[in-house]
N, C-alpha and C positions, 0 to 999 in steps of 0.2 A: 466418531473420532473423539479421543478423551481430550478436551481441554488442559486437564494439567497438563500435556503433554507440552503444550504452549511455552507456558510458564516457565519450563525448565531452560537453564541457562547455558549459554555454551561463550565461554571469555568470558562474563560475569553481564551477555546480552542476550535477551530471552527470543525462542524461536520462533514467537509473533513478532520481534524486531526484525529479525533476518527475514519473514517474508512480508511486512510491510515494505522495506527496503525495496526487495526485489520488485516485489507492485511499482512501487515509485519509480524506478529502472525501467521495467517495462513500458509503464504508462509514458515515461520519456521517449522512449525507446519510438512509438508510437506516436505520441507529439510531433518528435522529427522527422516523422514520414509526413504527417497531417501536415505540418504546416511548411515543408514542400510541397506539395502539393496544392496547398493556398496560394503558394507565392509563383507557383506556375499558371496554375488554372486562374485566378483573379488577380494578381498584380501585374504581371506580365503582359497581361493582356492591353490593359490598363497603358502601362507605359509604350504599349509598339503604338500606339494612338499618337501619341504626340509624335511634332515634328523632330522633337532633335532627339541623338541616338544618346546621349549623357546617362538621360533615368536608366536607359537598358544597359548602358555598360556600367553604371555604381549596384543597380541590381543583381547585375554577376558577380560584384568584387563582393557582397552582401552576403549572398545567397549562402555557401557553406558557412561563414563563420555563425553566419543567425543558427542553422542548424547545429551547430557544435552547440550553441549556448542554449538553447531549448535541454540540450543533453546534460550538461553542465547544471541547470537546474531541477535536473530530477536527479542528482547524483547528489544536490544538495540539501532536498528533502531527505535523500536515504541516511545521509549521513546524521541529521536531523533526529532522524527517525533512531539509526542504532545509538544514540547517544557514547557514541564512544568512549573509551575511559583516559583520563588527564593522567593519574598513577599509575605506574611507576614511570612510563612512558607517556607523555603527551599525545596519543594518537590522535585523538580529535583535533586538536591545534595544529598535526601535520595534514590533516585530510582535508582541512581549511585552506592554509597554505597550497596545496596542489590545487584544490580549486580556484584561488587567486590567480593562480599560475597559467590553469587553461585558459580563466578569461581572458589575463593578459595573451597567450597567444591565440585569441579568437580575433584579439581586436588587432594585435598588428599582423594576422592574415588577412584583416578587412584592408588593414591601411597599406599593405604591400601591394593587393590587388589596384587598388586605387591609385598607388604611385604609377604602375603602367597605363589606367588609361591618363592621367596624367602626361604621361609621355605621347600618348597617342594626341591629346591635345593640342600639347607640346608641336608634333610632329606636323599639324594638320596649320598649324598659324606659318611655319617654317617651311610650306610646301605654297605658299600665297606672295612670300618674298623673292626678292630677287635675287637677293646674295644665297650663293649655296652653304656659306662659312657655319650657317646658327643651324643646317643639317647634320654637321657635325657635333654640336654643341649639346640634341636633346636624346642621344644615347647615353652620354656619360653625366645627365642631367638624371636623367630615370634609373640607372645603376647605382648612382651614389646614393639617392634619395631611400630606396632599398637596402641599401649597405646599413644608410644610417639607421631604417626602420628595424630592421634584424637585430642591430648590435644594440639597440635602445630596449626593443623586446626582450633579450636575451640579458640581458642586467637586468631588468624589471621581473622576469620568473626568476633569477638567481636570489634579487630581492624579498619578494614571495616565498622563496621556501624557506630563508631563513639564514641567508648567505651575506656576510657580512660584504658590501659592496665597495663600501673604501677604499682597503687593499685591491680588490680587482681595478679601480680608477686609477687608483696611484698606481701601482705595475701599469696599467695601460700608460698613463702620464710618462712614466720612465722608458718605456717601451718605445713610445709617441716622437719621443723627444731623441732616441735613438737613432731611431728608423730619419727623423725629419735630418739630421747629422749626414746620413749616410744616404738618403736620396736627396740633397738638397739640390742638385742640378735638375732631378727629374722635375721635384716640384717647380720649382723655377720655371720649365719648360711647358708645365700645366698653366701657369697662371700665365704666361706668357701665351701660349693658346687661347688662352679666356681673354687676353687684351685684344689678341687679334678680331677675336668674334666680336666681342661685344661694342669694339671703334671701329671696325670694316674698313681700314685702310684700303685693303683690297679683298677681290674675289677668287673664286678661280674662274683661272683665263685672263686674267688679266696681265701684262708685260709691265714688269717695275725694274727699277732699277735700286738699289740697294747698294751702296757703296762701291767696290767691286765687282760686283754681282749683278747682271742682268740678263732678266731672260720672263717665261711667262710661266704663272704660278698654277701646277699641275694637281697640287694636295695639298692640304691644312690638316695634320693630326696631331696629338697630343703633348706631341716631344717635339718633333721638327715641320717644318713648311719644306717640301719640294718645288725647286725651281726648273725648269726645262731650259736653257741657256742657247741663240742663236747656234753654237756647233752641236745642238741637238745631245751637249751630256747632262747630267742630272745633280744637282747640288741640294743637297739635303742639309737646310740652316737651322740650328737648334732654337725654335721660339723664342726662349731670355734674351735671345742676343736680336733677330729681327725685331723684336717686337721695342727695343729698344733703339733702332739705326734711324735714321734718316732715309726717307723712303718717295721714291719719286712715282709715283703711280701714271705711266705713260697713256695707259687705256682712257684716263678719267678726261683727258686732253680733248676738249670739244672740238679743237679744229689744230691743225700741226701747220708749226710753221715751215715756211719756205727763207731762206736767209741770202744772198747772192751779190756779190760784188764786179761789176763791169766793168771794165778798164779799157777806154779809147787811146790810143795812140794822141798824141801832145799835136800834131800835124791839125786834128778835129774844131772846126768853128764854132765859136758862141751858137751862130745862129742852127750847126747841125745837132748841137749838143742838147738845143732847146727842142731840135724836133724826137732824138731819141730820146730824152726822157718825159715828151708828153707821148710818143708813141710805145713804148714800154708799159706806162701807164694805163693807155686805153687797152692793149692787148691782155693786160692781166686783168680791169675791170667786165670786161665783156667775155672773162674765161670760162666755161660752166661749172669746171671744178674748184673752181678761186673765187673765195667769201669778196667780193669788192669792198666792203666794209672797213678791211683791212690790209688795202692795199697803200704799200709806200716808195715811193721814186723818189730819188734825189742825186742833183748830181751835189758830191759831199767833199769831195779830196782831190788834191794837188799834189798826187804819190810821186814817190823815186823814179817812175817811167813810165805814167800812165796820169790819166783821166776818171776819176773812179767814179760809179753811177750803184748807189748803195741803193739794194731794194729787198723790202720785205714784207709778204702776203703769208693767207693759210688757208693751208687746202682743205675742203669742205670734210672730204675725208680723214679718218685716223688712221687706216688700216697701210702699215707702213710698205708693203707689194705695190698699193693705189694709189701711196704717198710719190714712191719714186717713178711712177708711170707721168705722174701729174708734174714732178718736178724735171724730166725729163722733157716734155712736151713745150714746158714754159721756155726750157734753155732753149731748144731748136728754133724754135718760134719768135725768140729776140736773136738770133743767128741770122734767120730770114730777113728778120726787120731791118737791122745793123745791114748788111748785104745791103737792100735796097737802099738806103741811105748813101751804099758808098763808103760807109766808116768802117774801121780795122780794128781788132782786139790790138792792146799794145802787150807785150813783152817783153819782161826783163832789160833793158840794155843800160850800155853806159857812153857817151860821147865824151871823145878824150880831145882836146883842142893843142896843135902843135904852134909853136910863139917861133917865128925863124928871126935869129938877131939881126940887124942891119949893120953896115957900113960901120968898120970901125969898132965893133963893140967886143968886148971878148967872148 
């Protein structure tokens, strides 16, 4: 083979440069197989060893971008190698540039793969708690974090090649500021989701009450919370505005109360009035469903036509079906009581007294 042949130039680069290159390429080319196969056959190995699954899933987020940049590095020897020419054209300062470019997206393919298991972390702390609310919370956690990875990558190659990034900021800024104008309810409605999550007013399943609004809470998502309402329709409340109300969360209610007012007829004795309200009393302390803790009898008022015997206890249970069986049982059951005693519920009336004049009078 004649050596001068070598020598001769072709672009003002000789064609021992163009197949050093190509070696370089190659040999990369090669690398990236080798050391796949390193990272399978000995590191992998390595990490199923340990207990937690982390090393094996940052090793997959790993895995290709290491391989791009093994490549990435024999494309930088070659370039090395052709010494490219600066005049009339800068080539070699763009072939740099592109290279800057790949690394940047080797690395935020690493850092994209990582933002999911991220999420899966995310998902697996969120799957230990009780509230379902922060289930909703580590999808649009791991989407965004993505979002921001891309558009961070994506300015930084723009950067790279040569791309004045300013104007792209500032248009995004003016763009930014558009868009935030024109979706300000939605935003609104996001952060207002993120209050709900992160203070856990409530869950779901749980029955609140909400100013007008009561019922039991079916879904938390982005924009609005769904309410299920006792006639069983569905009210859809845009977050800004719940997350801002005055919020009575009935489920969180450790024991519910019982509230009831007595009323004996005015005909009733000290002494039987003494025995209905210490017999009222023992029948609600020895109740099984009624906390004794919290039981209160009193005879309290001298009403317009009545006796009044104020009582108030709370049923062990929350569950408002169990509530009214329990406060049903109680009413019959001082029905019973009153009965044997003898005494009368009083109602309503009014005694009118007639004066007859006497002798003489007009």
């Amino acid at each position: 083979m004649d050596l001068a042949l070598l020598d001769q130039t072709l672009f003002d680069i000789t064609y021992r440069q163009y197949g050093l290159a190509l070696i370089a390429v190659l040999i990369a080319l090669v690398g990236k197989r080798l050391f796949a196969f390193l990272l399978t056959k000995l590191i992998e190995p390595l990490t199923r060893r340990t207990e937690s699954d982390l090393d094996d899933l940052l090793l997959d987020c790993i895995r290709k971008p290491l391989e791009l940049l093994v490549l990435i590095v024999g494309l930088f020897v070659a370039v090395q190698i052709l010494q490219l020419p600066t005049e009339p054209t800068d080539v070699r300062g763009g072939a740099y540039a592109l290279l800057r470019a790949l690394v940047t997206v080797a690395g935020g393919w690493a850092l994209f793969n990582m933002a999911g298991v991220f999420g899966q972390y995310l998902e697996a702390l969120s799957s230990k708690t009780e509230n379902d609310l922060d289930d909703h919370l580590v999808p649009f956690v791991r989407k965004s974090l993505r979002v921001f990875i891309v558009v961070l990558a994506a300015i930084m190659v723009f950067q790279n090649l040569g791309y004045s990034t300013s104007g792209l900021l500032a248009s995004l800024g003016i763009g930014g500021m558009a868009l935030a104008f024109a979706s300000k309810d939605a935003l609104s409605n996001i952060f207002g989701s993120l209050m709900i999550i992160f203070d856990r007013p409530f869950k779901l399943g749980d029955q609140v009450i909400a100013g007008s609004m009561e019922g039991t809470v079916e879904e938390v998502g982005f924009r609005s919370t769904k309410i299920r309402t006792p006639a069983k329709t569905l009210i859809s409340v845009p977050n800004s505005i719940i997350a801002n109300m005055p919020l009575d969360n009935v489920s969180r209610m450790p024991r519910r109360r019982i509230k009831l007012t007595v009323g004996l007829t005015y005909a009733t004795t000290p002494a039987k009035m003494r025995a209905a309200v210490a017999g009222i009393r023992t029948l609600l302390k020895s109740h099984p469903e009624i906390d004794p803790e919290t039981v209160q009898v009193n005879f309290t008022d001298f009403g317009a036509s009545s006796l009044d015997i104020a009582i108030t206890c709370f049923s062990v249970t929350t569950v408002l079906g169990e509530h009214l069986d329990v406060r049903e049982d109680i009413c019959l059951k001082i029905m019973d009581l009153l009965e044997e005693l003898g005494l009368q519920f009083a109602f309503p009336s009014r005694t009118v007294y007639l004066h007859q004049a006497g002798a003489g009078e007009p």
